[in-house]
Backbone as a ProteinNet text record, in pm:
[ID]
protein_1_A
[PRIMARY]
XXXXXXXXXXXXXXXXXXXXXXXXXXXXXXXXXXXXXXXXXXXXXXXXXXXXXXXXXXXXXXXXXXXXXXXXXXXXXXXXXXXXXXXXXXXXXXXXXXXXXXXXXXXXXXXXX
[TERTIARY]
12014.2	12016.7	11875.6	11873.8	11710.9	11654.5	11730.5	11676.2	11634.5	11594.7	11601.8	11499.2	11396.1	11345.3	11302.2	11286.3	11276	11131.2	11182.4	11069.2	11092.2	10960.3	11002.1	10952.4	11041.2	10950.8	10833.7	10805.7	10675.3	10736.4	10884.9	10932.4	10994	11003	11023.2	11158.5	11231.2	11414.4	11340.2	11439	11417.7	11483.7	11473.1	11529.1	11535.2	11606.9	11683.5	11583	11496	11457	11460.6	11491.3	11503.1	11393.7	11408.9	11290.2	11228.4	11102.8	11041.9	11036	11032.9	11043.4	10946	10824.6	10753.8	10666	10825.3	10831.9	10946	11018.3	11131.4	11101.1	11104.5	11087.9	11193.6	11137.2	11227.3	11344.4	11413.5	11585.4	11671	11568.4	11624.6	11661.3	11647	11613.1	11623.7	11511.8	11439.8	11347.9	11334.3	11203.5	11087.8	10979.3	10858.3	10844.3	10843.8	10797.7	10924	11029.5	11114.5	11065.5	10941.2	10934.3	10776.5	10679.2	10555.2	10461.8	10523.1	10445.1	10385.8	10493.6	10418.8	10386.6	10505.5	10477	10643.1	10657	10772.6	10777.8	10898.4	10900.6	10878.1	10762.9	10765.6	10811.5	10773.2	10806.2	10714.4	10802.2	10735.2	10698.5	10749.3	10763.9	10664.4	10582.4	10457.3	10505.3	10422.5	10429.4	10327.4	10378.3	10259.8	10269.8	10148.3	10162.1	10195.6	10268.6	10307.4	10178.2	10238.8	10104.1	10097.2	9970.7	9915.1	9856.5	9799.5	9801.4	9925	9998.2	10089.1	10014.1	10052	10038.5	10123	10116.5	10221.3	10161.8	10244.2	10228.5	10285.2	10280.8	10325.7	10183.4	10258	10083	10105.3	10179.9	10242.2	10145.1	10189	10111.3	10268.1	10401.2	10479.6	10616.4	10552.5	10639.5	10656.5	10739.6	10742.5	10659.2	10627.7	10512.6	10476.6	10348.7	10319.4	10234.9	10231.6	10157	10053.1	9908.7	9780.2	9671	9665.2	9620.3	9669.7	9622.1	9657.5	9520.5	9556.4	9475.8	9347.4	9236.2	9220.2	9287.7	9282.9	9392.8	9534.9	9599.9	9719.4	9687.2	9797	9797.6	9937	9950.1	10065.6	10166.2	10258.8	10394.8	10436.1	10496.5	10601.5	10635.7	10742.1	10812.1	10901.8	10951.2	11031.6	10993.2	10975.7	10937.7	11033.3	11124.9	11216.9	11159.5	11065.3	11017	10850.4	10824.4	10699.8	10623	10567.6	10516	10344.1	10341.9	10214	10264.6	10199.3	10203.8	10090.5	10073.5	9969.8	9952.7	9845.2	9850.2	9800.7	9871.2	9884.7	9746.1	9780.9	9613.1	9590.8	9466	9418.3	9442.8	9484	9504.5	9392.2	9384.4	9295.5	9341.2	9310.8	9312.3	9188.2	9178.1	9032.9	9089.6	9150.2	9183.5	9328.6	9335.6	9506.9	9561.5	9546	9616.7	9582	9441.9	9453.2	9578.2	9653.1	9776.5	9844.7	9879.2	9913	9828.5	9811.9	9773.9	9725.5	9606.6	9534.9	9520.1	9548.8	9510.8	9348.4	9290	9153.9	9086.6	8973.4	8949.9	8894.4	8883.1	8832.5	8690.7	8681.9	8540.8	8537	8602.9	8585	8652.1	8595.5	8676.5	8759	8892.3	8956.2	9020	9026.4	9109	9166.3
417.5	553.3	610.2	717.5	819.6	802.7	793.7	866.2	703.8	597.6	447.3	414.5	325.2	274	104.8	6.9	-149.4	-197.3	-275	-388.7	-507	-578.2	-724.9	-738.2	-850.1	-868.8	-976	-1004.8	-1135.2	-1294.1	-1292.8	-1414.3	-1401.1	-1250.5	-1244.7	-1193.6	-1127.3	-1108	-927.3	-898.9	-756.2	-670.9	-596.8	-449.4	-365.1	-270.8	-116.6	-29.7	49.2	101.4	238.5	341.9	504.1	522	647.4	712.2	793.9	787.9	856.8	996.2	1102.8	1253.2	1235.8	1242.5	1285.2	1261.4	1185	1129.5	1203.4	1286.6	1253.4	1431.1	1426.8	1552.4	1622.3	1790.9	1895.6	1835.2	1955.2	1962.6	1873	1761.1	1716.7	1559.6	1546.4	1406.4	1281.7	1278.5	1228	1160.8	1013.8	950.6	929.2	963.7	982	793.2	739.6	614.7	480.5	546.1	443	401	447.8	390.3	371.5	359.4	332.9	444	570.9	672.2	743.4	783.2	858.2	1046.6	1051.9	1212.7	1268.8	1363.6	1471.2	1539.8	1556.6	1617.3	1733.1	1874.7	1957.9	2070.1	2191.9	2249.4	2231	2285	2254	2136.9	2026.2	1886.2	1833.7	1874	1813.5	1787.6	1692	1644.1	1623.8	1629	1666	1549.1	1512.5	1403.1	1463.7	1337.8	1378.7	1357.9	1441.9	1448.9	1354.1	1321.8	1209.6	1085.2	925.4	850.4	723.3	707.1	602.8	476.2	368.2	221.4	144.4	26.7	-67.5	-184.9	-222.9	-289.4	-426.7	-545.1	-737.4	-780.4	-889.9	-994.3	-978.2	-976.9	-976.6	-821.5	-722.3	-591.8	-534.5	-577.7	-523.2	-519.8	-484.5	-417.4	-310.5	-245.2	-104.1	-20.9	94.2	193.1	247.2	275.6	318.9	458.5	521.6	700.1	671.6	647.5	592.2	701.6	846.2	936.9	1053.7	1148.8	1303.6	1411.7	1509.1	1580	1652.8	1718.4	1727	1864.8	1879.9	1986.2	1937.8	1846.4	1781.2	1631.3	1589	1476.8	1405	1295.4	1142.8	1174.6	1221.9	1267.9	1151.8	1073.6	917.7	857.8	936.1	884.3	752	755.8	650	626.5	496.8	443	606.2	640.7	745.7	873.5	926.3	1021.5	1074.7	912.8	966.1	1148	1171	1291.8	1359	1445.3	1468.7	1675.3	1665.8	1776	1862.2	1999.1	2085.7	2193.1	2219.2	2278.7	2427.7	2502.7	2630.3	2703.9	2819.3	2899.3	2919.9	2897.2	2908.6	2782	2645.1	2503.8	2433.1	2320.6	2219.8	2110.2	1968.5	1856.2	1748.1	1655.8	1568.7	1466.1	1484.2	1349.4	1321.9	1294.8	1243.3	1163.5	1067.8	966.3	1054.6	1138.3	1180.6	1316.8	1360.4	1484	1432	1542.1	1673.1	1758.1	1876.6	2005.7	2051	2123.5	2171.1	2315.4	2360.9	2515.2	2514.9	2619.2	2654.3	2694	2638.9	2705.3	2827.7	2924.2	3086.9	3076.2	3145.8	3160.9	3079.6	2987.6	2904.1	2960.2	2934.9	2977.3	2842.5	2812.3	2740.9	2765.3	2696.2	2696.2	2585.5
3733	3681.1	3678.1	3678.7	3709.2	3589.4	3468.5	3320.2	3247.8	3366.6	3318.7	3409.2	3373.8	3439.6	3376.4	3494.9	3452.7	3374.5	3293.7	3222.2	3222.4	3237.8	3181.8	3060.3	2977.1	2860.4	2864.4	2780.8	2799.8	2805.4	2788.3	2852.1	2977.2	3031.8	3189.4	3193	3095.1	3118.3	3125.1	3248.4	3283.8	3214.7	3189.7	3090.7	3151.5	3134.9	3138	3040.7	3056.5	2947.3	2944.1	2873.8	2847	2842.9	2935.5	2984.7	2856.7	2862.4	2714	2740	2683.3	2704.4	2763.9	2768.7	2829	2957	2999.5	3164.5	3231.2	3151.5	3210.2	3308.5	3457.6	3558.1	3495.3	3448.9	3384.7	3440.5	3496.5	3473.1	3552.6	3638.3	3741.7	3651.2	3524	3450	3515.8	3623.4	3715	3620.2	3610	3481.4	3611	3555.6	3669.7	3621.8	3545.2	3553.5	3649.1	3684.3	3747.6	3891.4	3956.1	4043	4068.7	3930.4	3880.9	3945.5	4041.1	4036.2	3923.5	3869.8	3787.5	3801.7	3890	3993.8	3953.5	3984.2	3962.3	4104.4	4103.7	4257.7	4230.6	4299	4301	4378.6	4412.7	4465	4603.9	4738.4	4856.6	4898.6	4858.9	4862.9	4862.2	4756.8	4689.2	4548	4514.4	4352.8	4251.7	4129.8	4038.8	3948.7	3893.1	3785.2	3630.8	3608.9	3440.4	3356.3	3215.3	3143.5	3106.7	3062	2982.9	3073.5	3027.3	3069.8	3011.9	3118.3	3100.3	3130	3021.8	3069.8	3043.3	3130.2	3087.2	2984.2	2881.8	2809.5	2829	2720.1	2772.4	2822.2	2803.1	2877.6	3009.6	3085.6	3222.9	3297	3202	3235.2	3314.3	3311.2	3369.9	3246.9	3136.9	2984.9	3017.2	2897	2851.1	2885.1	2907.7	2936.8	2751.8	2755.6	2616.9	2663.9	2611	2634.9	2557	2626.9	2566.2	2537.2	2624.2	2575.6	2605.6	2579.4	2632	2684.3	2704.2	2788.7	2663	2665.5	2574.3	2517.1	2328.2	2301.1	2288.3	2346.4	2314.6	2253.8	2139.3	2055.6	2128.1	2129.9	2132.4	1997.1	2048.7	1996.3	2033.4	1914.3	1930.9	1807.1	1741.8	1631.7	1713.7	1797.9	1907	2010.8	2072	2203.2	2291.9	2275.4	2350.5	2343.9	2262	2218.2	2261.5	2286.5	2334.5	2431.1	2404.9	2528.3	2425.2	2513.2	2482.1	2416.9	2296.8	2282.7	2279.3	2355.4	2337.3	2216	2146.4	2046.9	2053.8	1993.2	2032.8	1982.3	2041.6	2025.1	1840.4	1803.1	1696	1598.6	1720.1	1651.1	1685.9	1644.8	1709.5	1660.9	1706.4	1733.7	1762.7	1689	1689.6	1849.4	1848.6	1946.7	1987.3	2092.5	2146.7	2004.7	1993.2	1847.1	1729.4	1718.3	1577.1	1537.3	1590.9	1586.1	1416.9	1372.4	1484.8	1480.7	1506.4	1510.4	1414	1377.4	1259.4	1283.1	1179.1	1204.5	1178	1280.4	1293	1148.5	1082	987.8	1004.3	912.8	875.9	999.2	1018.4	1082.5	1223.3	1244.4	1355.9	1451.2	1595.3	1706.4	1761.5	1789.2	1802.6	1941.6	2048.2	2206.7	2234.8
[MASK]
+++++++++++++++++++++++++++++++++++++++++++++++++++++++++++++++++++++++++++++++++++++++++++++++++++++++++++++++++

């Protein structure tokens, strides 16, 4: 299935794993990580990478994928391994860091982008 992509665990039994939101190619729920690209099919049959940096996790290095940072301006949204994605924070927010989220409103006087 598209919306699944494989893991092993660290004793080696392969898994089925749900694609985290913020892999999964808009409307086509295409998981950019089922085939360790990492790309979305775009338009004109070029492709674009998903946000963030994906890695794989296990001693093996062929676990679960974990969402390790974001772009700057977006924080690591992941109440659930399923939930993961990167969120961007809207004008007049800010953010110290991918892990430090969520979103802060700009204080008085400060210019915030």
């Amino acid at each position: 299935h598209a919306e699944y992509y494989s893991a092993l665990s660290d004793s080696g039994a392969l898994s089925c794993m749900h694609c985290p939101r913020g892999a999964v190619c808009g409307d086509s729920q295409v998981c950019a990580l089922h085939d360790d690209s990492k790309e979305c099919a775009a338009a004109n049959s070029s492709t674009r990478a998903i946000e963030g940096v994906w890695e794989r996790t296990g001693t093996n290095g062929e676990g679960p994928y974990m969402l390790t940072s974001c772009k700057e301006g977006a924080y690591i949204h992941s109440p659930t391994p399923e939930a993961q994605e990167c969120v961007t924070c809207s004008s007049r927010h800010y953010v110290l860091g991918s892990d430090l989220g969520p979103c802060r409103l700009c204080p008085p006087g400060l210019r915030c982008y």
